[in-house]
N, C-alpha and C positions, 0 to 999 in steps of 0.2 A: 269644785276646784281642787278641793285635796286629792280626791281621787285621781282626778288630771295629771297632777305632780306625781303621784307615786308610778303610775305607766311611764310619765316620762323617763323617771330612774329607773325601772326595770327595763325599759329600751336602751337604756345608755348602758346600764350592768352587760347586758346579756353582748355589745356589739361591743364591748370592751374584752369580753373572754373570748368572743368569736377573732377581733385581731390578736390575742395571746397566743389560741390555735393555732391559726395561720402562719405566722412568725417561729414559732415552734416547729412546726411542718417543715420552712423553708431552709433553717439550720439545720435540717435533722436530727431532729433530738427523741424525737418514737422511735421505738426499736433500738436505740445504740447496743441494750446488753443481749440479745437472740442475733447477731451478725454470723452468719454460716462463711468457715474459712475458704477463702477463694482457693479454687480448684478441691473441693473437697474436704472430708473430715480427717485433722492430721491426727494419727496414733502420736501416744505420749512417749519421749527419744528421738523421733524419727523426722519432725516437720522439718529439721535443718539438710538432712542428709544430701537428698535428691539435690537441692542446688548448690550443696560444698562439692559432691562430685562433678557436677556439671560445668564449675566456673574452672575447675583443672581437673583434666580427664587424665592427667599422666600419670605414670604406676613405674614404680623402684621396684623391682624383684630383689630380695635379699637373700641368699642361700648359700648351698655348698654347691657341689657336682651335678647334684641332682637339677639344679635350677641354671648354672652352664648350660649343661646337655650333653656332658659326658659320655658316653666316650664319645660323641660326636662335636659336634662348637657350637654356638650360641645360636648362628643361623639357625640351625633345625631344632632348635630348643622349643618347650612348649612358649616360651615367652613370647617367644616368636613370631609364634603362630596367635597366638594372645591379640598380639600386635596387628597381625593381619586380617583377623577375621574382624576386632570390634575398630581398624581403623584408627588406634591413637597409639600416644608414644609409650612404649613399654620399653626400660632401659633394663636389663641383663646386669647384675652385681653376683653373678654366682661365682664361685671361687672353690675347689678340690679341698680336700679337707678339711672342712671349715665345721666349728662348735659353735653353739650359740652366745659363748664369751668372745669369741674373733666376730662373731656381727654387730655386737654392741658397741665393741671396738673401733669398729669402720665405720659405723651410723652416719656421723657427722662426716665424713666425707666422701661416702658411696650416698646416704642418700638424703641429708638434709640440702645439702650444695645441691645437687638435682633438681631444687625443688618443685616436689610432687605433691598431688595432689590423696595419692592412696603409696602404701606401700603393701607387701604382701611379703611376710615373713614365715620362711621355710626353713626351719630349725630342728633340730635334734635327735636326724640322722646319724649324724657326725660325732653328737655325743653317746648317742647310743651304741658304735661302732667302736669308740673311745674308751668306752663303760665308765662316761663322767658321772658324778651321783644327781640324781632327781631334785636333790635340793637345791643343787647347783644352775643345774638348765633350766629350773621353776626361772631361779631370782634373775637369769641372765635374762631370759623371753620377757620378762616381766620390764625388764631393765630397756627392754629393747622397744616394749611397748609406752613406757611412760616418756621414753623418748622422744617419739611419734607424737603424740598426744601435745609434748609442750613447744612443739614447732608445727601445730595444727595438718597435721598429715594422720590422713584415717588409717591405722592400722586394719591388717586384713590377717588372721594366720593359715598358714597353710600346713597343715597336719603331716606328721613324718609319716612316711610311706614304710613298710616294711622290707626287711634286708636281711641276707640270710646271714645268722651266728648272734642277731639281735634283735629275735624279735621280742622279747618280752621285756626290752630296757623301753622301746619303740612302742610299746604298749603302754607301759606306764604312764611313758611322757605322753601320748596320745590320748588317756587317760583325765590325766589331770590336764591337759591343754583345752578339752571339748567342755570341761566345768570353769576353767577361767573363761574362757571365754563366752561363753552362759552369761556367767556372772559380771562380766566386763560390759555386755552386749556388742560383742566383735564378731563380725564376720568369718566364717571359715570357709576354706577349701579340703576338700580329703577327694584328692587325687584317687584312694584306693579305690573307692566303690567305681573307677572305669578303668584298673589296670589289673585286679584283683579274682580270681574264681571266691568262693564259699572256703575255699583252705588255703587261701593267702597265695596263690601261686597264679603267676604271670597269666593273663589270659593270652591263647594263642594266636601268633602274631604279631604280640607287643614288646615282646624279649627275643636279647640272642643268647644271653649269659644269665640269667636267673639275676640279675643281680640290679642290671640299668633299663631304664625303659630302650628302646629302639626308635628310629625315625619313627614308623605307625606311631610307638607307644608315646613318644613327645608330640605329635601334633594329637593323638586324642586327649593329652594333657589339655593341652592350650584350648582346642577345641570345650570340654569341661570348663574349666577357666573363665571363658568368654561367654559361657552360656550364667553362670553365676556372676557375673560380672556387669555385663551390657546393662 
């Protein structure tokens, strides 16, 4: 009879942990901490990016002349073409002699009123043509970037292009622009590597004056642009 008893309770034990399993199973409670992130393994910085861009695809060009499309207008500007190759709205804020303390300047009302989802800030042409000091243009782009940041708009920079009688102020700022921006984790553009030979000079076809791009040379802008962008 003892014996009896003791199987009974080990048939009761064992169909008592067999309904814990089950019950367990049905919540899902195996496995909760091995879950692989839906659509993939996201690198660490980057899991939010893809759907901050995607929910506003709109983009602020912020610049001097270069970003106009001087000597031409905004229509054949690279931004333009930006606009028409990846299909969204790319608003035009460039403006003729402009330093990167006159874009800081306008932020708020060239591009946070816009509100965009990316901006792409092309600075320090103007200063280097100016021969503003490097400490100055650091704190203005800088100024320009934490901007951005606190009205949730993705800073993009887009590196000064070389101009003839500056290019070593153009350097410098290009210089430290490519290590902030390392260090920031922002995105860049450098227009030079599709307007430029090995000696900084205009590849043929892109120039009429050694100085501005040309229609070619503004839509292989935009074209470059759109390939980094899309």
């Amino acid at each position: 009879m003892r014996t009896y008893r003791l199987e009974i309770r080990l048939i009761q034990v064992a169909a008592g942990l067999a309904f814990i399993v089950l019950i367990a199973g049905f919540f899902g409670l195996w496995g909760q901490g091995v879950k692989e992130p839906v659509g993939g393994t996201a690198t660490q910085g980057s899991a939010l990016k893809p759907a901050q861009t995607l929910s506003n695809s709109k983009i602020v060009a912020l610049g001097d002349s270069f970003t106009l499309g001087y000597p031409l207008d905004a229509a054949r500007s690279w931004t333009q073409r930006l606009a028409d190759v990846l299909q969204i709205s790319v608003v035009n804020k460039g403006k003729v002699r402009q330093t990167a303390k006159d874009l800081l300047s306008r932020f708020d009302a060239d591009v946070v009123a816009e509100n965009p989802g990316r901006v792409i800030i092309f600075a320090g042409i103007g200063d280097a043509i100016q021969k503003v000091g490097l400490k100055d243009v650091q704190t203005n782009i800088e100024g320009i970037v934490e901007k951005a940041k606190a009205n949730h708009i993705i800073p993009i920079l887009a590196l000064p292009i070389g101009y003839p009688g500056a290019q070593q102020n153009i350097k410098d700022t290009r210089e430290w622009e490519m290590g902030y921006a390392k260090k920031e984790n922002i995105l860049t553009l450098d227009f030079s590597t599709v307007l430029f030979d090995a000696d900084g000079k205009y590849l043929s076809g892109l120039s009429e004056d050694g100085k501005y791009p040309n229609a070619k040379g503004y839509e292989t802008m935009g074209d470059y642009a759109a390939r980094v962008l899309k």
